[in-house]
MDAnalysis code that builds the backbone (N, CA, C; Angstrom):
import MDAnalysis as mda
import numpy as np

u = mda.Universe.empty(648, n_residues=216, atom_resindex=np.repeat(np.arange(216), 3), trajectory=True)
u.add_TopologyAttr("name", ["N", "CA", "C"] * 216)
u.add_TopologyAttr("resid", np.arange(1, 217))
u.add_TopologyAttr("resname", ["UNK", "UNK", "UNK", "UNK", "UNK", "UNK", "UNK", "UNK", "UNK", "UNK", "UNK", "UNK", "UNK", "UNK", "UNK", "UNK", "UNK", "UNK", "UNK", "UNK", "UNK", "UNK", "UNK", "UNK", "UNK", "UNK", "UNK", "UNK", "UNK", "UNK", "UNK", "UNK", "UNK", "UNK", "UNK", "UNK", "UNK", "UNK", "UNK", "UNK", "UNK", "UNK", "UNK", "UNK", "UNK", "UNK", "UNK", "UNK", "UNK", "UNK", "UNK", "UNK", "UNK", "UNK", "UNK", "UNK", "UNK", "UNK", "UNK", "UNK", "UNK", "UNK", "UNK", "UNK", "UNK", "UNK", "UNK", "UNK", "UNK", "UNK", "UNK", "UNK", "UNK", "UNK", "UNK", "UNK", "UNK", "UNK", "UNK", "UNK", "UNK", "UNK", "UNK", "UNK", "UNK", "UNK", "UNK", "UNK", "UNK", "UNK", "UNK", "UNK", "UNK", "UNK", "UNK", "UNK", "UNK", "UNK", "UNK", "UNK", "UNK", "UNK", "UNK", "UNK", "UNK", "UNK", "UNK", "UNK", "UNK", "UNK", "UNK", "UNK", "UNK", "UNK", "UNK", "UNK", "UNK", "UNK", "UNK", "UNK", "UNK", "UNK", "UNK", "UNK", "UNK", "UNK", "UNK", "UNK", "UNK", "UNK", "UNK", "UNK", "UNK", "UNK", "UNK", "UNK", "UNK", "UNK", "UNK", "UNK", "UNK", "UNK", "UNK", "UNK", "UNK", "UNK", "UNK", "UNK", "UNK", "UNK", "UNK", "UNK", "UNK", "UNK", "UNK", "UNK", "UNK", "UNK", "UNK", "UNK", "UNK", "UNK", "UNK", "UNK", "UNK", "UNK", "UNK", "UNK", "UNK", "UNK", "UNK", "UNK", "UNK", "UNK", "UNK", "UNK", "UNK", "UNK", "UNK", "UNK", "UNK", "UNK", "UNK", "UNK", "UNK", "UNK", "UNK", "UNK", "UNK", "UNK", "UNK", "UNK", "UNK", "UNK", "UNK", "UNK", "UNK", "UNK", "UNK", "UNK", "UNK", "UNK", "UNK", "UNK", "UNK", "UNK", "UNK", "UNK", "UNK", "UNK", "UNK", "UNK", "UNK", "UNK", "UNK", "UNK"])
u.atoms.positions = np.array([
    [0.852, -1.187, 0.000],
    [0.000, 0.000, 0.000],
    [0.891, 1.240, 0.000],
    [0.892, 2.306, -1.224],
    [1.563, 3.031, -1.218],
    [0.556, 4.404, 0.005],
    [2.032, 5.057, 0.364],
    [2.002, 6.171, 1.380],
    [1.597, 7.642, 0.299],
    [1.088, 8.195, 0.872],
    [0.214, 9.590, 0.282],
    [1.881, 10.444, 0.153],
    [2.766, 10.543, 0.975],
    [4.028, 10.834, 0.234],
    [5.117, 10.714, -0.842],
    [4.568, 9.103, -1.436],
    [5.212, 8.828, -2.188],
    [4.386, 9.175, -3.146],
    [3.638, 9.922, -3.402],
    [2.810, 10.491, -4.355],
    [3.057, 12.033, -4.971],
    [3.554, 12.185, -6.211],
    [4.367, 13.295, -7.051],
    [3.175, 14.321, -7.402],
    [3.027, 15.120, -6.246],
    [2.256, 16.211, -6.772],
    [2.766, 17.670, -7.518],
    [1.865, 17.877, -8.420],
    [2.811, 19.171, -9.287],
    [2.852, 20.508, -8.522],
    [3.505, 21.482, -8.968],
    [4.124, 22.501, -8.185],
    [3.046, 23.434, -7.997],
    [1.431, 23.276, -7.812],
    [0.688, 24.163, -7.615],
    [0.190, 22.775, -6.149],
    [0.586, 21.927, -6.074],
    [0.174, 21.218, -4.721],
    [-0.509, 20.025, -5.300],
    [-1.310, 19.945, -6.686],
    [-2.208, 18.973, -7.302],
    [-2.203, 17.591, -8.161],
    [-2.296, 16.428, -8.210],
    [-2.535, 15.719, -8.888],
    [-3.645, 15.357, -9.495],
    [-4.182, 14.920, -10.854],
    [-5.135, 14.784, -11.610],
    [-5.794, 13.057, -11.071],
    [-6.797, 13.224, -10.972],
    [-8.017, 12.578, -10.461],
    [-8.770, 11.632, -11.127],
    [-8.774, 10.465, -12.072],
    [-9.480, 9.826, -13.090],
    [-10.634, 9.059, -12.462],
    [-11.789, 9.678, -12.167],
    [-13.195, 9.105, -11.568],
    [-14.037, 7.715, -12.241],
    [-13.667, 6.757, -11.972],
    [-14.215, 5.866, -12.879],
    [-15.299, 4.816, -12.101],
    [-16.520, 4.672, -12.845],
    [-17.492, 4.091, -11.959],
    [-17.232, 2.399, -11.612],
    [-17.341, 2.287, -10.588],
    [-16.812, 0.987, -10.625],
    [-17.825, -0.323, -11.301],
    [-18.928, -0.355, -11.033],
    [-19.794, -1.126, -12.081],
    [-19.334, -1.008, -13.886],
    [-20.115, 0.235, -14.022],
    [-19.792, -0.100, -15.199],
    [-18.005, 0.528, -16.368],
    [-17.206, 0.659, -15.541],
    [-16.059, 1.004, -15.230],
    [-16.200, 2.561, -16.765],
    [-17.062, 3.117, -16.490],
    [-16.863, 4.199, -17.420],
    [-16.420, 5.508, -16.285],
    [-15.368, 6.418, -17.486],
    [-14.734, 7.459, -16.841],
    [-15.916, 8.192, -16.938],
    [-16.233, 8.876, -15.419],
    [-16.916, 9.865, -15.320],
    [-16.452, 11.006, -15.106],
    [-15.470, 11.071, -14.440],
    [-15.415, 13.169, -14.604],
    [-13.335, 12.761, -14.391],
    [-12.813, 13.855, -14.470],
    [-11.417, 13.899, -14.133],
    [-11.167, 15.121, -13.662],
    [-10.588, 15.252, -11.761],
    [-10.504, 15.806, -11.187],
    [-9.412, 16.079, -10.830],
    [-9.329, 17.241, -9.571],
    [-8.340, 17.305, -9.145],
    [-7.880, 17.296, -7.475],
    [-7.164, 16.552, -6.855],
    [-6.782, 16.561, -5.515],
    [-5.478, 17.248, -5.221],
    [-5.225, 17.903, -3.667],
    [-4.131, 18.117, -3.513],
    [-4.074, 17.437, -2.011],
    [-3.481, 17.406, -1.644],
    [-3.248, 16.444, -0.064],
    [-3.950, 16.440, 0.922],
    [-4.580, 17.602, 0.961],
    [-5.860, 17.682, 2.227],
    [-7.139, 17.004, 1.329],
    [-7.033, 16.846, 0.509],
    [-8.413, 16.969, -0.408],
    [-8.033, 15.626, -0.057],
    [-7.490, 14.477, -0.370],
    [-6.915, 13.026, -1.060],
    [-7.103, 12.422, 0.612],
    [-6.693, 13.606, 1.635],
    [-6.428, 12.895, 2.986],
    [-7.934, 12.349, 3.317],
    [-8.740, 13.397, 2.986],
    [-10.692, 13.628, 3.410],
    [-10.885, 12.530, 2.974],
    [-10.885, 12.420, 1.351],
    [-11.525, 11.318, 0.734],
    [-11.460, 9.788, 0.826],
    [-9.725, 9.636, 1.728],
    [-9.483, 8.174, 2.425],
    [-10.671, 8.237, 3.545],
    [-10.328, 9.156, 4.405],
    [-10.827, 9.191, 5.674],
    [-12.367, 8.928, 5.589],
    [-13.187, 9.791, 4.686],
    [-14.692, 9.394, 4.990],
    [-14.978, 8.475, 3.771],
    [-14.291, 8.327, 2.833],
    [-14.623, 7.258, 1.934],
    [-15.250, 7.719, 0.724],
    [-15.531, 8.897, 0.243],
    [-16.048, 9.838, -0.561],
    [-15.029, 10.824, -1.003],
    [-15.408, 10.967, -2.647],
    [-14.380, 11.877, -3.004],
    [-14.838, 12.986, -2.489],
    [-13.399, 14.106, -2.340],
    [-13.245, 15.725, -2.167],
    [-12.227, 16.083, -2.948],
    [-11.935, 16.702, -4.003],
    [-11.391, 17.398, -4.898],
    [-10.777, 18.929, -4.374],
    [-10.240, 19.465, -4.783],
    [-9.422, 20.897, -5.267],
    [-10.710, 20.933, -6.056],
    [-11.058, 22.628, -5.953],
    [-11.725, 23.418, -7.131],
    [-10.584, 24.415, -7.396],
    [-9.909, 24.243, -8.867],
    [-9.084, 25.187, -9.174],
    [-9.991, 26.606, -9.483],
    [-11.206, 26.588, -9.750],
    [-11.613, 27.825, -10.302],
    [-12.386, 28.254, -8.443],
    [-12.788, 27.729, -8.129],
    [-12.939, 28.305, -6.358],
    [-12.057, 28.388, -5.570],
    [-11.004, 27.808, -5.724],
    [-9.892, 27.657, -4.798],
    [-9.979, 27.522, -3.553],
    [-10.857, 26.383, -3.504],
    [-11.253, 25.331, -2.322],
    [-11.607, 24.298, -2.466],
    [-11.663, 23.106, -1.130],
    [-12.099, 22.199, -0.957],
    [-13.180, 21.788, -1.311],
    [-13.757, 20.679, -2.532],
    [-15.243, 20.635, -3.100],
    [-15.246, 19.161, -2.897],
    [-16.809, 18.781, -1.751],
    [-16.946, 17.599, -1.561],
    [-17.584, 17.117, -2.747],
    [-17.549, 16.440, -3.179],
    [-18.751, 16.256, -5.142],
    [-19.754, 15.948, -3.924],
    [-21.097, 16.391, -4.297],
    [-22.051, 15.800, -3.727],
    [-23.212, 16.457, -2.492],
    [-21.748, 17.603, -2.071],
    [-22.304, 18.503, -0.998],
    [-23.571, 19.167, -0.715],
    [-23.749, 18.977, -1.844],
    [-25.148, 20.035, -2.850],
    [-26.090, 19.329, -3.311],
    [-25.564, 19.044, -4.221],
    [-26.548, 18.386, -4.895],
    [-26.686, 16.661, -4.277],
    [-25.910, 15.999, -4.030],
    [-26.560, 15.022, -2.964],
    [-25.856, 13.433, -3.575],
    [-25.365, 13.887, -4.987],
    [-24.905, 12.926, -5.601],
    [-23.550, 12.732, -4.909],
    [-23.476, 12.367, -4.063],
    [-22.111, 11.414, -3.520],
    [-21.241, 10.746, -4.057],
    [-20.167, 10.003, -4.218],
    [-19.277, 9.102, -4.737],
    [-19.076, 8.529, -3.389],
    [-19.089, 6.831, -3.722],
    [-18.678, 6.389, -2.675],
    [-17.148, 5.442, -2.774],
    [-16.009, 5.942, -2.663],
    [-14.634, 5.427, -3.013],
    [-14.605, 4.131, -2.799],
    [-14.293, 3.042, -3.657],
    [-13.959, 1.680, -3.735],
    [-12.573, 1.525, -3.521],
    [-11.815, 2.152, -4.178],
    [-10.176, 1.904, -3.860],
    [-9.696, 3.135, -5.099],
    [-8.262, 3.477, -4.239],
    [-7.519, 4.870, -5.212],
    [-6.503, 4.106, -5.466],
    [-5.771, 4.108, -7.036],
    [-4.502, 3.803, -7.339],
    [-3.866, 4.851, -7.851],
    [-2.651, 4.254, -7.935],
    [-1.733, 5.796, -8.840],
    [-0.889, 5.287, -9.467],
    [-0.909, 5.781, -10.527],
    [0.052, 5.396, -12.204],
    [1.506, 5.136, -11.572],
    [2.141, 4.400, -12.135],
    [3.353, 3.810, -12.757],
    [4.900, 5.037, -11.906],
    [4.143, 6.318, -12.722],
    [5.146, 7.083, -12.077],
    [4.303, 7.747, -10.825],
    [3.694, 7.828, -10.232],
    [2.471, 8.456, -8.952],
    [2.543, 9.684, -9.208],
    [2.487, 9.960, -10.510],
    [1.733, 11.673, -10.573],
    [0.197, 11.506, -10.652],
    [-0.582, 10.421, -10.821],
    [-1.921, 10.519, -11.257],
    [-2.825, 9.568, -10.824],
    [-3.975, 9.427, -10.325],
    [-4.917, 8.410, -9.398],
    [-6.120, 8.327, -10.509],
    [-6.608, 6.934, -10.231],
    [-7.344, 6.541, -10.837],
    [-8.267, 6.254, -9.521],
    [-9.633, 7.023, -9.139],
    [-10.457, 6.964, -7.914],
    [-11.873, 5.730, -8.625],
    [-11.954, 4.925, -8.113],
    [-12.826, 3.816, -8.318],
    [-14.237, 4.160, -7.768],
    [-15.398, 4.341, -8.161],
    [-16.356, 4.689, -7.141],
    [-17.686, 4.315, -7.759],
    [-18.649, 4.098, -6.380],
    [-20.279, 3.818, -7.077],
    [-20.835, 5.154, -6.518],
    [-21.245, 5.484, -6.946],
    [-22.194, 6.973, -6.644],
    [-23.702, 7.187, -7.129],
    [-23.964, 8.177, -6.404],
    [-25.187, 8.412, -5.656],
    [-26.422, 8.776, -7.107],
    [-25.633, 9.742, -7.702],
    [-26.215, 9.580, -9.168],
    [-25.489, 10.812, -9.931],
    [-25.553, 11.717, -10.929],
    [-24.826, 11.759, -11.940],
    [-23.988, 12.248, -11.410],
    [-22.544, 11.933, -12.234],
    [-21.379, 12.285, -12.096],
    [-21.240, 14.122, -12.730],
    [-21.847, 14.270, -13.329],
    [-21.548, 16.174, -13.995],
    [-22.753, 16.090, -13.381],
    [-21.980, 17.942, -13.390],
    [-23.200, 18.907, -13.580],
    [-24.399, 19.510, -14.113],
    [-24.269, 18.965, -15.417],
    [-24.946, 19.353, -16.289],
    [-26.576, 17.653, -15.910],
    [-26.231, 17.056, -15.076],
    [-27.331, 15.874, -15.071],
    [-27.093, 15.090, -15.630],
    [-25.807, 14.826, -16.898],
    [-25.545, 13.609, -17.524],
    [-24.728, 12.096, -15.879],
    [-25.291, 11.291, -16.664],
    [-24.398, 9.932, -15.967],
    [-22.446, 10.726, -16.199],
    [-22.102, 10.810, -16.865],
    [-20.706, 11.260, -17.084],
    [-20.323, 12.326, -17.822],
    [-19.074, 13.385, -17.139],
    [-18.918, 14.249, -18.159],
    [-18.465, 14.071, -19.776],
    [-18.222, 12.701, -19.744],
    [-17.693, 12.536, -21.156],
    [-18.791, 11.762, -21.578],
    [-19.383, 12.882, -22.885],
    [-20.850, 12.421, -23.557],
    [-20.440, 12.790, -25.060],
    [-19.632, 13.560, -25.169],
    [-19.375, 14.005, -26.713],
    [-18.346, 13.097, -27.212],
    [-18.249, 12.585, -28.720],
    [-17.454, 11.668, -29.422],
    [-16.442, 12.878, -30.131],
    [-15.294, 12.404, -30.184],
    [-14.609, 13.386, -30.812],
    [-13.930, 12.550, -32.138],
    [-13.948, 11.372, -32.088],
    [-14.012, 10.075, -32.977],
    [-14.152, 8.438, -32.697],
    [-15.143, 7.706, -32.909],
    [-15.425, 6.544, -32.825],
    [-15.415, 5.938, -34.175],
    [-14.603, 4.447, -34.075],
    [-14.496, 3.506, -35.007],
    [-15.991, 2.439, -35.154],
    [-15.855, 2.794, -36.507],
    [-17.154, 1.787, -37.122],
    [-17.419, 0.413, -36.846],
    [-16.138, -0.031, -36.475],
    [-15.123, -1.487, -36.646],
    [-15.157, -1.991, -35.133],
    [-14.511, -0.806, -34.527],
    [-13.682, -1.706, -33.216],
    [-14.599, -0.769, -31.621],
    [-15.520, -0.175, -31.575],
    [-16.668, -0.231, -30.750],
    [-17.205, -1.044, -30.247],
    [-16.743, -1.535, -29.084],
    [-17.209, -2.181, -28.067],
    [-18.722, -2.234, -27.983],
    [-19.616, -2.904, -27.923],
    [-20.742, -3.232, -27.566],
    [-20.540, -3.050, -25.588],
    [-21.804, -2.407, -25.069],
    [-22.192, -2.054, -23.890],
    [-23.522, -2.339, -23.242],
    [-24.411, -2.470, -22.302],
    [-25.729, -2.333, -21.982],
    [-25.974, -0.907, -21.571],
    [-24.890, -0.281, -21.164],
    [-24.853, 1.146, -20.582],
    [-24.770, 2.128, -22.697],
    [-24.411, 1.869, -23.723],
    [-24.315, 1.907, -24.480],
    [-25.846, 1.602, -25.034],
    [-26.060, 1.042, -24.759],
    [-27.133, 0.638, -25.421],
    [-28.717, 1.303, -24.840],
    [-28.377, 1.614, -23.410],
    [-29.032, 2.772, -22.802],
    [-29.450, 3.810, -23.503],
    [-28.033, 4.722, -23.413],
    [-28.227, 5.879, -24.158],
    [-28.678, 5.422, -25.613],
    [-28.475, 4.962, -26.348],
    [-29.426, 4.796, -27.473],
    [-30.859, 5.360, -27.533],
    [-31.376, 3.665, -26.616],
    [-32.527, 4.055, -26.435],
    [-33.126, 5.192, -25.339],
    [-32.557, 5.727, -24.789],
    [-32.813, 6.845, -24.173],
    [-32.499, 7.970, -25.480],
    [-31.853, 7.921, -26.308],
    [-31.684, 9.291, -27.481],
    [-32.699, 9.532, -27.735],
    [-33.562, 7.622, -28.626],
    [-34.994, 7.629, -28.915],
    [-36.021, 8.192, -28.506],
    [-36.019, 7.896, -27.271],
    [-36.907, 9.041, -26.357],
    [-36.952, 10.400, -26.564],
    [-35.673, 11.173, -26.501],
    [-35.454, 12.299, -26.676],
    [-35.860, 12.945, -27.847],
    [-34.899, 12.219, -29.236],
    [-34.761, 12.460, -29.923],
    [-36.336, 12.552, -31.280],
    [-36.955, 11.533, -30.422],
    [-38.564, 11.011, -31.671],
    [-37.896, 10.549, -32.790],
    [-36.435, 9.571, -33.102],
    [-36.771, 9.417, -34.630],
    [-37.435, 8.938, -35.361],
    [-37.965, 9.466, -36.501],
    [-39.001, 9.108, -37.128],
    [-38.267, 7.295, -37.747],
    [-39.257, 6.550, -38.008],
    [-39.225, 5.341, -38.630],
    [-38.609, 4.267, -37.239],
    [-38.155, 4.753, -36.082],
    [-37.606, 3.630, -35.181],
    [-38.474, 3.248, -34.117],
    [-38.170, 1.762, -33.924],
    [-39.561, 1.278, -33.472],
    [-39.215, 1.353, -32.142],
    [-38.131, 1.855, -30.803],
    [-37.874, 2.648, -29.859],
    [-38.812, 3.427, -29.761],
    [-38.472, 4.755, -30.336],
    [-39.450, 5.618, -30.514],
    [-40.792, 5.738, -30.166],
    [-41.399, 4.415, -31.404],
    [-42.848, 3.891, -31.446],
    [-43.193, 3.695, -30.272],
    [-42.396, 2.498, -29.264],
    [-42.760, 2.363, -28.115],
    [-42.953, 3.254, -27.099],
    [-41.843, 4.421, -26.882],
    [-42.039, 5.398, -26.119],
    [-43.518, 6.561, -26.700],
    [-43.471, 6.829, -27.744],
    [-45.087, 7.315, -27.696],
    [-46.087, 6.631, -27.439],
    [-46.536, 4.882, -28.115],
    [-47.568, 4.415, -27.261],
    [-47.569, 4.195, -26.066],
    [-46.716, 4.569, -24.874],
    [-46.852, 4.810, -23.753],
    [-46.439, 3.328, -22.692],
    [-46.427, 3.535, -21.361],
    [-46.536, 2.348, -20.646],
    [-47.292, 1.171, -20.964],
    [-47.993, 1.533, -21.718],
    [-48.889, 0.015, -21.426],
    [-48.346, -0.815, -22.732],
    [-48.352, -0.025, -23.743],
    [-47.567, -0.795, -24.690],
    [-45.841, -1.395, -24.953],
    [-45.322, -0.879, -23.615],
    [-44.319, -1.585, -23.220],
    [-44.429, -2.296, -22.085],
    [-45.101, -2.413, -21.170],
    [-45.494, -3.494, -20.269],
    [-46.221, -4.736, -21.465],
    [-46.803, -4.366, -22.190],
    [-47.196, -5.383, -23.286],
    [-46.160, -6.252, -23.882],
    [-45.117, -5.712, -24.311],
    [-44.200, -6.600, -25.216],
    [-43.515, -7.150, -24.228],
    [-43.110, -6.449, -23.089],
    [-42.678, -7.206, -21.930],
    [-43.038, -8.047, -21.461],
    [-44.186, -8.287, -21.238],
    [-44.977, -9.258, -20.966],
    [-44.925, -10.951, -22.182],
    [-45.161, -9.998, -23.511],
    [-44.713, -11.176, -24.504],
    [-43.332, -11.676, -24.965],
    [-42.675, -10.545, -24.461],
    [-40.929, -11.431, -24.713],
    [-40.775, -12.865, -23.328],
    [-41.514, -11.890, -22.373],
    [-41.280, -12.854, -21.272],
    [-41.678, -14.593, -21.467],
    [-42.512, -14.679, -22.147],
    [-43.225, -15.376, -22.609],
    [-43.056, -16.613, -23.481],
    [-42.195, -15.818, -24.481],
    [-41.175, -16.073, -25.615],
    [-39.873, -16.656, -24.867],
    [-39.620, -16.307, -23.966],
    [-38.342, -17.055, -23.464],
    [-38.691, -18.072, -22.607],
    [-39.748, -18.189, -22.260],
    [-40.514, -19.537, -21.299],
    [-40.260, -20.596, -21.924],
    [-41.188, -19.765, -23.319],
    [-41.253, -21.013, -24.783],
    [-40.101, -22.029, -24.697],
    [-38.991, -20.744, -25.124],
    [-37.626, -21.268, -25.536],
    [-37.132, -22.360, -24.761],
    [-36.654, -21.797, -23.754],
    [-36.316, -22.671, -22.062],
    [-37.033, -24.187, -22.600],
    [-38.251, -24.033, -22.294],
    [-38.626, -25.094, -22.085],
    [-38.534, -26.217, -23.035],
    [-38.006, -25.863, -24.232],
    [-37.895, -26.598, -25.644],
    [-36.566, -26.689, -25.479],
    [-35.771, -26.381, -24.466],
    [-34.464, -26.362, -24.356],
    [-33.721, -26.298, -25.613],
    [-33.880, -24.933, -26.133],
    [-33.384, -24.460, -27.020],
    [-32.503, -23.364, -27.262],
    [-31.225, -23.550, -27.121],
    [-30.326, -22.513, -25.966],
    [-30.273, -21.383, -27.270],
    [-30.211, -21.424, -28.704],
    [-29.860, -20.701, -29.677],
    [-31.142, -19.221, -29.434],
    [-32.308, -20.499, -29.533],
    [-33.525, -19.302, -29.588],
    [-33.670, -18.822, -27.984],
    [-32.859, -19.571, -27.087],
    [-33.328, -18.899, -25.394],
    [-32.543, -17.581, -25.501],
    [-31.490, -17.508, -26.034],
    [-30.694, -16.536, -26.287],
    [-31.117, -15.398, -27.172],
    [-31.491, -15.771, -27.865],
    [-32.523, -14.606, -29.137],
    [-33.828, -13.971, -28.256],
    [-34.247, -14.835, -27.297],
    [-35.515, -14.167, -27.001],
    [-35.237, -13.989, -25.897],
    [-33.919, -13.860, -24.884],
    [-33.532, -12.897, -23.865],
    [-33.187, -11.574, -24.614],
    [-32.536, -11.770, -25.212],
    [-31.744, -10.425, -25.945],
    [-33.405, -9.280, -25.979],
    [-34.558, -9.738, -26.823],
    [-35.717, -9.456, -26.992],
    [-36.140, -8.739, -25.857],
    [-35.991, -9.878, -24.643],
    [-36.549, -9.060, -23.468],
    [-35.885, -8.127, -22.712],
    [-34.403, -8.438, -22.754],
    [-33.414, -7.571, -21.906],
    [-33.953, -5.965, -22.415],
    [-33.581, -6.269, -24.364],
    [-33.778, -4.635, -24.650],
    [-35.369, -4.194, -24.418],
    [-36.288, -4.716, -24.409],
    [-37.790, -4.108, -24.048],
    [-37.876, -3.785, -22.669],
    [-37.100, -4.393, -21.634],
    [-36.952, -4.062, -20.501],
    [-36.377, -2.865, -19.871],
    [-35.407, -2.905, -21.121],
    [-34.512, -1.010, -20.965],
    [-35.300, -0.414, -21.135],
    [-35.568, -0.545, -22.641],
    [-37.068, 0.609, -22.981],
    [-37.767, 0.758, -21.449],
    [-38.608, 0.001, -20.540],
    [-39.300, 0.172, -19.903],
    [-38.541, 0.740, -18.190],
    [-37.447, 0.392, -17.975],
    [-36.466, 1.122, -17.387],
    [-36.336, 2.882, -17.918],
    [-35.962, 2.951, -19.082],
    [-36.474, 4.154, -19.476],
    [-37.030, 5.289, -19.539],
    [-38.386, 4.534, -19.768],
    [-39.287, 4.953, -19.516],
    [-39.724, 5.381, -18.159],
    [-39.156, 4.860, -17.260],
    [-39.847, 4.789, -15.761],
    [-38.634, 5.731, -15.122],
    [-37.671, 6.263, -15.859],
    [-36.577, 6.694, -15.485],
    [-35.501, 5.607, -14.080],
    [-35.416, 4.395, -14.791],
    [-34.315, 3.643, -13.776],
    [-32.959, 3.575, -14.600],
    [-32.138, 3.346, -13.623],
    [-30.862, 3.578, -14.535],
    [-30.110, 1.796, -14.600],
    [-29.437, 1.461, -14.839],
    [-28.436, 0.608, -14.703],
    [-27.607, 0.630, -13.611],
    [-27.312, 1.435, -12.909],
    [-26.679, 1.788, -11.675],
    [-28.190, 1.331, -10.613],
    [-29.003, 1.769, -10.834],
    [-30.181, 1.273, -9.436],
    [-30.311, -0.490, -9.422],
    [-30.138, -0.887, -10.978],
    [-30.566, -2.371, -10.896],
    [-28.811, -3.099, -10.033],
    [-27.897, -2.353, -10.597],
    [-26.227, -2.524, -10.216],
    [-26.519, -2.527, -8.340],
    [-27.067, -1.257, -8.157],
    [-27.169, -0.971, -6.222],
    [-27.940, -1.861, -5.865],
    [-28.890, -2.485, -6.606],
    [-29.937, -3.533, -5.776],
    [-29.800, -4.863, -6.230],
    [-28.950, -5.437, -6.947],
    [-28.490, -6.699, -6.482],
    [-27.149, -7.048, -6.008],
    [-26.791, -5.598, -5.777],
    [-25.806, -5.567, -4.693],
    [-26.168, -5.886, -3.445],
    [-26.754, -4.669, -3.215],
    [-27.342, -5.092, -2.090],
    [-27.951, -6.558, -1.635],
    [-28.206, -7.150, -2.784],
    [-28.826, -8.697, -2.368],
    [-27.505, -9.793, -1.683],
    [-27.048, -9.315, -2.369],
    [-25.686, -9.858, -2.672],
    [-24.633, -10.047, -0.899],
    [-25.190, -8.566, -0.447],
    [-24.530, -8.672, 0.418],
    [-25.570, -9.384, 1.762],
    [-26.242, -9.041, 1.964],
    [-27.523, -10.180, 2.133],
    [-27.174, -11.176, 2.265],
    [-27.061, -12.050, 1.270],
    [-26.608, -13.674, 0.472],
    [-25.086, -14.085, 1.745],
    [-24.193, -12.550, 1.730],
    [-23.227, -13.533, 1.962],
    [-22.910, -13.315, 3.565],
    [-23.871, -12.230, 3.906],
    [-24.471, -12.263, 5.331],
    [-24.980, -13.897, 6.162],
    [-26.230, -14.167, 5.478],
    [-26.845, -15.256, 5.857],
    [-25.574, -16.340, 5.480],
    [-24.832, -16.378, 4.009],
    [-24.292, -17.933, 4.509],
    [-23.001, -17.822, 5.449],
    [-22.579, -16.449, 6.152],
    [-21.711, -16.804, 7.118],
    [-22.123, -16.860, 8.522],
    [-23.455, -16.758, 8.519],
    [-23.958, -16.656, 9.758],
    [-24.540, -18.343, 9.815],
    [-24.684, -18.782, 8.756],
    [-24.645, -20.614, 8.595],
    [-23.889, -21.468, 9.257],
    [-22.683, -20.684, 8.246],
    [-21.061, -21.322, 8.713],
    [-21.079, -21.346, 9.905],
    [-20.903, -20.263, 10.906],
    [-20.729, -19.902, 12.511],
    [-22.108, -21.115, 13.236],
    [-23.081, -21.506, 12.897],
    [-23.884, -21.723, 13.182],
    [-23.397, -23.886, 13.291],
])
């Protein structure tokens, strides 16, 4: 475990901050700490940053309520720079996005990773966006009930499958339901991070009861 001294801060007191969510390991904001800031954020477990343009101590969260809750801090190769691990409370910017990095400045046609958090914003654009001819879209104007509907029939569709033990089509008609389920996540405004916090939470539950077995 490296010591907060052996850590190369630049000549204004600061090192740069790489906020990355720990679920779905996307960079959300990149900050800045200087030693009191870095000391806070061990101590209560939540980031606190340097505001270079306030020139003070900024808890993220103080305000607006969105918290970070620190998983573990590392620091690069040479320790000028931390990579802060965290699940948080809800958006990472200011502006209300999940992350400050929302703009493409170039993406490959080719080598784009497939995501569920990716695949979110999509269908969340749809929403936004109304494009004409996409059947996203369609769903979000006929409203709740017509996505509790298909939900209901993908669900249905994968019973089928299962039970014909048919792993090709069980797979085709999860895919079916997973994405009608976003849509309806969506719609209801849930994120991927709430379904991430609540089978966490189960999780820890789970491993509650089987050590209280063990002892038993």
């Amino acid at each position: 475990m490296l010591n907060i001294d052996e850590l190369k801060f630049d000549e204004k007191g600061l090192i740069p901050a790489v906020v990355v969510d720990a679920d779905s390991k996307k960079v959300l904001t990149v900050a800045y700490m200087n030693r009191e800031s870095l000391e806070i954020s061990i101590k209560e477990e939540m980031t606190c940053f340097w505001s270079r343009s306030r020139q003070e101590l900024w808890r993220k969260g103080e305000t607006s309520g969105n918290r970070q809750h620190i998983v573990n801090i590392m620091a690069d190769c040479d320790r000028d720079a931390l990579t802060v691990l965290v699940r948080k409370d809800g958006p990472a910017c200011h502006t209300g996005t999940d992350s400050c990095f929302n703009d493409y400045v170039f993406e490959s046609d080719t080598l784009s990773p497939f995501s569920l958090q990716g695949l979110m914003d999509v269908i969340r654009g749809r929403k936004i966006e109304k494009k004409e001819g996409s059947y996203t879209t369609y769903l979000f104007e006929k409203g709740i009930d017509k996505i509790l509907k298909k939900v209901g029939e993908e669900c249905t569709e994968v019973i089928i499958a299962g039970k014909a033990d048919d792993k090709a089509e069980t797979i085709y008609e999860i895919s079916d339901l997973v994405y009608h389920v976003m849509v309806l996540m969506i719609e209801m405004g849930i994120s991927l991070e709430d379904i991430n916090r609540e089978l966490a939470s189960r999780h820890v539950i789970d491993h509650k009861v089987k050590q209280e077995k063990m002892t038993k």
